[in-house]
GUMIMAR-768515 format. One record per residue: residue number from 1; y, z, x of N, C-alpha, C in turn. Coordinates in pm, whole numbers. Last residue first. Example, Ala and Ser with C-alpha at 12.3 -4.5 7.8 and 13.67 -1.06 7.14 Angstrom:
! residues 2
{rec 2, {-225, 708, 1285}, {-106, 714, 1367}, {3, 787, 1290}};
{rec 1, {-569, 780, 1319}, {-450, 780, 1230}, {-330, 780, 1320}};
This chain:
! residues 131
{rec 131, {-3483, 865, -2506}, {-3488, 1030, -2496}, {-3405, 1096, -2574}};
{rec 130, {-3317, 609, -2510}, {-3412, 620, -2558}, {-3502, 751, -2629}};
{rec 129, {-3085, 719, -2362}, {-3052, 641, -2476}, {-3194, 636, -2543}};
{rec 128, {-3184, 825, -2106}, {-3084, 904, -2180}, {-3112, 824, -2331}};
{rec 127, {-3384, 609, -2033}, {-3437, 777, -2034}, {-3326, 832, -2110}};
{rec 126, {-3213, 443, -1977}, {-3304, 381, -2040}, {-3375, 486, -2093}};
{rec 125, {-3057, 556, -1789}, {-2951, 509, -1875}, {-3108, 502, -1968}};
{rec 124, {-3209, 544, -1579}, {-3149, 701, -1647}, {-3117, 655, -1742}};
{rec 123, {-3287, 289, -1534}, {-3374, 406, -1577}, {-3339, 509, -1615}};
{rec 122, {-3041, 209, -1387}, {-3120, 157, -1493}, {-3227, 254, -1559}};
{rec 121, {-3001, 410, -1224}, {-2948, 374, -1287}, {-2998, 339, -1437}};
{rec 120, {-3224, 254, -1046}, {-3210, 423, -1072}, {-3095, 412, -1151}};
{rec 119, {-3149, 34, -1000}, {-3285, 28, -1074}, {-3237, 210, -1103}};
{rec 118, {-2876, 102, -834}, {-2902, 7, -952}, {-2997, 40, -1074}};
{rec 117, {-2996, 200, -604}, {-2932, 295, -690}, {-2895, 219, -830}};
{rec 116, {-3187, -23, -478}, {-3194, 105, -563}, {-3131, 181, -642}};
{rec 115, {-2915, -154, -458}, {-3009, -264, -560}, {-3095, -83, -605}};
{rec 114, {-2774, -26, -262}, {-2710, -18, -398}, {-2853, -103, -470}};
{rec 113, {-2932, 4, -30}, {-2932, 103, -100}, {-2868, 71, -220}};
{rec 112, {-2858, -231, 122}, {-3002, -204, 96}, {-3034, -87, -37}};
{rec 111, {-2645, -230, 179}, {-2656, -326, 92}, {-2790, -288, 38}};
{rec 110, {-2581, 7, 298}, {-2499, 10, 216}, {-2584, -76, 86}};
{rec 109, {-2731, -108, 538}, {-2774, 16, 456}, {-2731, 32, 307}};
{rec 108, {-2531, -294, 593}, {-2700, -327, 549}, {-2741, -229, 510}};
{rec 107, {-2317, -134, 709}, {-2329, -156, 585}, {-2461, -236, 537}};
{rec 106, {-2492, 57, 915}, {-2378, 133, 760}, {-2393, 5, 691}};
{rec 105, {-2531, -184, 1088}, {-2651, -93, 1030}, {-2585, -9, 893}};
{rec 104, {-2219, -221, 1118}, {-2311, -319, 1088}, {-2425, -283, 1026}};
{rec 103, {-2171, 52, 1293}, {-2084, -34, 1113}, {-2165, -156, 1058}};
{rec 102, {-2307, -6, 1490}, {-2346, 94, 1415}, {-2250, 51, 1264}};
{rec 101, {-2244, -272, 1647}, {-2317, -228, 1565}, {-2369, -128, 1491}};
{rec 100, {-1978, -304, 1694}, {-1962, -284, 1585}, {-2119, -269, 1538}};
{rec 99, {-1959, -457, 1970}, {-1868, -317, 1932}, {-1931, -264, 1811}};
{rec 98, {-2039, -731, 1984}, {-2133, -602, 1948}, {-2068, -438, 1987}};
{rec 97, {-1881, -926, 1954}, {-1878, -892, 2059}, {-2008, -772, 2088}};
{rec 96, {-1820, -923, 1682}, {-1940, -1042, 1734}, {-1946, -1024, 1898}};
{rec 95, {-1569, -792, 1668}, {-1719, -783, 1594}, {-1811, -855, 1647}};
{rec 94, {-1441, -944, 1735}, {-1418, -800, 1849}, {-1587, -763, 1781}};
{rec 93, {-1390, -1140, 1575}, {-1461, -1200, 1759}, {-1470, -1035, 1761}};
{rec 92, {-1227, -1035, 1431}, {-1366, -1097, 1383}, {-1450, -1147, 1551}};
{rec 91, {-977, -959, 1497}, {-1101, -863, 1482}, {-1205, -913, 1453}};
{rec 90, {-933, -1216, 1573}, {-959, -1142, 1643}, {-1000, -1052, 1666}};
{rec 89, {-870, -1284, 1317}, {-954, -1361, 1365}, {-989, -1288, 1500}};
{rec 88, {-624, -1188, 1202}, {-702, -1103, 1209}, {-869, -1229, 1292}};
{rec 87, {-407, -1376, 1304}, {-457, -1272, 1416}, {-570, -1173, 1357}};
{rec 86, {-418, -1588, 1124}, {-489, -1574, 1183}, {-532, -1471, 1312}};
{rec 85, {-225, -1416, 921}, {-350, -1425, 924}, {-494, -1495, 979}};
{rec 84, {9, -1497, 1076}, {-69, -1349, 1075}, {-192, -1368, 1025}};
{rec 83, {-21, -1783, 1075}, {0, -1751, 1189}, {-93, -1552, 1137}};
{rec 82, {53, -1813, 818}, {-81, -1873, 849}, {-107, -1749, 982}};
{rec 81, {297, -1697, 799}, {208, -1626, 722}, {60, -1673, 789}};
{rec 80, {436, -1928, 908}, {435, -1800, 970}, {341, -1732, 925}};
{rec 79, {379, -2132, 738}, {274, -2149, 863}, {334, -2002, 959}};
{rec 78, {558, -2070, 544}, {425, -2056, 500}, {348, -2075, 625}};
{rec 77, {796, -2015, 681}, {754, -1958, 634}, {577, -1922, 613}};
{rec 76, {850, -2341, 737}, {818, -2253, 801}, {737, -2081, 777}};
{rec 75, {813, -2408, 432}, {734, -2441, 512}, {680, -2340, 618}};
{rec 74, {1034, -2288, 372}, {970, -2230, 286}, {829, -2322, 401}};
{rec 73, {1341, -2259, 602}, {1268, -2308, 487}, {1135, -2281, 471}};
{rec 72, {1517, -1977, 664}, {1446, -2090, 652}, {1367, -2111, 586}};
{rec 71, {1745, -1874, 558}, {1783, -1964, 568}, {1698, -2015, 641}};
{rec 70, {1656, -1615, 517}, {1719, -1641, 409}, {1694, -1796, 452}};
{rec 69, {1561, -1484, 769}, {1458, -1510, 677}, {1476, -1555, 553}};
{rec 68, {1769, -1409, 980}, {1739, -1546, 954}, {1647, -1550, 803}};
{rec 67, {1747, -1127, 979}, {1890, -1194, 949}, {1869, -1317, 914}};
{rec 66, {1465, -999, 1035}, {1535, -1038, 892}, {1663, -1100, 834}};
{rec 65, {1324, -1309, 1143}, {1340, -1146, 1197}, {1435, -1165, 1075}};
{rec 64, {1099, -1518, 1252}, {1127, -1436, 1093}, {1171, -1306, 1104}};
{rec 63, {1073, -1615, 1488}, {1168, -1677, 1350}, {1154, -1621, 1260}};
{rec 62, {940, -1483, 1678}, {1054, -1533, 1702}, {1156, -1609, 1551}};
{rec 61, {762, -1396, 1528}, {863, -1276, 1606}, {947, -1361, 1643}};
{rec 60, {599, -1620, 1506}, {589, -1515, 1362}, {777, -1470, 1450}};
{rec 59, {581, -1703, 1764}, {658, -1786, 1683}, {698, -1697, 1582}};
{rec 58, {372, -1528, 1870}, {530, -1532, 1904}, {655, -1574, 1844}};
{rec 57, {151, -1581, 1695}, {216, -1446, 1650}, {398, -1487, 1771}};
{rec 56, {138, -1836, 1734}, {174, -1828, 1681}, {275, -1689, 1676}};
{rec 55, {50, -1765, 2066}, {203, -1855, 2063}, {192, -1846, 1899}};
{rec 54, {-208, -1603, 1986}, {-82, -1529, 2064}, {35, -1631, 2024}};
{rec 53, {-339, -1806, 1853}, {-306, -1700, 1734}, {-178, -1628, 1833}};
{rec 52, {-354, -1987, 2060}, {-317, -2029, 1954}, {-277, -1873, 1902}};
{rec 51, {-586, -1853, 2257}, {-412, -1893, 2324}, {-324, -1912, 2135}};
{rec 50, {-792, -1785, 2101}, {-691, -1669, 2152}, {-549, -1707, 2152}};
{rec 49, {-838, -2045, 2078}, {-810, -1987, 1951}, {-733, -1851, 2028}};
{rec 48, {-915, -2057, 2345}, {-850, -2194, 2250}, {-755, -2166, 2159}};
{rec 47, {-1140, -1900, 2400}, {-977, -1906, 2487}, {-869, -1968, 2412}};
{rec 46, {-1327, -2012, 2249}, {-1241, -1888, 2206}, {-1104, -1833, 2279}};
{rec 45, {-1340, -2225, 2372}, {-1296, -2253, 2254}, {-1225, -2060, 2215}};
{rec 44, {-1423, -2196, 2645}, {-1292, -2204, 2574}, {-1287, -2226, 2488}};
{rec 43, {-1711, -2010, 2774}, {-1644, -1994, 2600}, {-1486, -2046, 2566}};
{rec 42, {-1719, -2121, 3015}, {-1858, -2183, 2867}, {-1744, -2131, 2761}};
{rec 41, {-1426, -2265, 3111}, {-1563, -2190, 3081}, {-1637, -2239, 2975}};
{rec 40, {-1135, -2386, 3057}, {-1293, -2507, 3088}, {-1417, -2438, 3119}};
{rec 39, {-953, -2238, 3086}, {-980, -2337, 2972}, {-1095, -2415, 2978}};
{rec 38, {-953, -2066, 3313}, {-971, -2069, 3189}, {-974, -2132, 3075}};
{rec 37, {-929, -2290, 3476}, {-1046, -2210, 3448}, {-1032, -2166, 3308}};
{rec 36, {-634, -2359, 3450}, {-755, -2497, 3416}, {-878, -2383, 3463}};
{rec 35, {-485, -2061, 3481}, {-513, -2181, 3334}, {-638, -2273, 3281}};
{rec 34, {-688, -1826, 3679}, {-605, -1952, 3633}, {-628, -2013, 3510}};
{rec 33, {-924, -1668, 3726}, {-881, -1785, 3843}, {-750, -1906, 3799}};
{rec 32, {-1002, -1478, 3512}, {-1055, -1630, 3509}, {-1016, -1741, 3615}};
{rec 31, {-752, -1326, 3554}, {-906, -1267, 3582}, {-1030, -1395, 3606}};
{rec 30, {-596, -1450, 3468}, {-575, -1402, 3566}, {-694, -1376, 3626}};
{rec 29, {-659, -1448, 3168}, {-626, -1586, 3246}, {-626, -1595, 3401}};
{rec 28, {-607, -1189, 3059}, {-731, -1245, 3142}, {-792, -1388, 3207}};
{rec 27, {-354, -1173, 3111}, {-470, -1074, 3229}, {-596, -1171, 3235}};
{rec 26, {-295, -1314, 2943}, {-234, -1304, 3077}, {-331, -1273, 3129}};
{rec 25, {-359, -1168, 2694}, {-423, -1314, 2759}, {-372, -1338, 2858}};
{rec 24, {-252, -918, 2770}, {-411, -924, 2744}, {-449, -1107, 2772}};
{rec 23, {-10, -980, 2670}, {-45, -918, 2847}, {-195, -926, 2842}};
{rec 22, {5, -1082, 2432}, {11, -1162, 2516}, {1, -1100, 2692}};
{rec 21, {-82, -857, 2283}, {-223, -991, 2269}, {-131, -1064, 2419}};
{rec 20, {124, -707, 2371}, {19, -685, 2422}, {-61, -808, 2403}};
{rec 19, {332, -880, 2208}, {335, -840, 2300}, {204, -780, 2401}};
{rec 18, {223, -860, 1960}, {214, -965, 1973}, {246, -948, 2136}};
{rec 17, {260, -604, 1930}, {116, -636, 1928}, {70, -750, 1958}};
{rec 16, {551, -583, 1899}, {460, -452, 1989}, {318, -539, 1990}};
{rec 15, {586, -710, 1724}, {635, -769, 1829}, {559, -669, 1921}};
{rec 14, {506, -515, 1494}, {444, -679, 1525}, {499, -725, 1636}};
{rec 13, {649, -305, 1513}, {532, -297, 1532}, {449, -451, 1551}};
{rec 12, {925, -428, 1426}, {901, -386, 1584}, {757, -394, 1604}};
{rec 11, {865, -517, 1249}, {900, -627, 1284}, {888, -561, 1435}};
{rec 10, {858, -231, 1103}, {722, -341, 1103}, {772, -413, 1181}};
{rec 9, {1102, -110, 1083}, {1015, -90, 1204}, {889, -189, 1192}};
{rec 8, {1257, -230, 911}, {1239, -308, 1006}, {1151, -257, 1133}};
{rec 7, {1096, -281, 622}, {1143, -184, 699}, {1145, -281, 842}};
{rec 6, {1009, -451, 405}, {1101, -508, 468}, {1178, -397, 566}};
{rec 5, {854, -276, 198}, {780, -366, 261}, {906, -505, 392}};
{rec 4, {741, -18, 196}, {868, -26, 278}, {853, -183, 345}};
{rec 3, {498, 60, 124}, {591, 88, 41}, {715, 57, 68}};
{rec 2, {196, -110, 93}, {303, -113, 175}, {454, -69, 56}};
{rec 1, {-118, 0, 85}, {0, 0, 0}, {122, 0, 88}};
């Protein structure tokens, strides 16, 4: 629930993050021997998509700060929005990284357990109304 939905500390907190994604792809461009390495491992495509979601989120911080956000156009706009929602794409790699397998086992559990609690259900309800 965003209650402060034009506070301007958000615009700080997004430049704060867009700021790190970009010392983080620095680093690890750095770590990779350079640009043309890093772009030509087994995994650039995810280098691909990293580099992309960082120069959007810059773009996000560079054109939608709130003095301007009257006077551009509705395009821009809409590929700013693209832009945030592709930084959650990055929690989706952080997952497939195998950080996340114990949340993974929670929710197959999760999934495993509602079809029982279903049929159990079903049977109380079938025991109350009948009983």
């Amino acid at each position: 629930l965003d209650l402060e939905p034009f506070w301007k500390g958000w615009d700080w907190i997004s430049a704060a993050f867009a700021v790190f994604f970009l010392v983080e792809l620095l680093a690890t461009m750095a770590l990779h021997g350079g640009p043309r390495a890093f772009y030509t491992t087994g995994s650039w495509r995810w280098h691909m998509l990293d580099s992309i979601v960082v120069v959007m989120a810059l773009f996000d911080i560079a054109t939608l700060t709130e003095d301007r956000r009257e006077t551009l156009g509705s395009r821009t706009v809409t590929l700013a929005r693209v832009a945030r929602v592709m930084r959650l794409t990055r929690i989706v790699r952080l997952g497939r990284t195998g950080l996340f397998h114990e949340l993974t086992y929670m929710i197959r559990g999760i999934e495993a357990g509602t079809s029982t609690l279903v049929w159990a259900l079903i049977l109380l309800t079938v025991v109350c109304y009948i009983g």
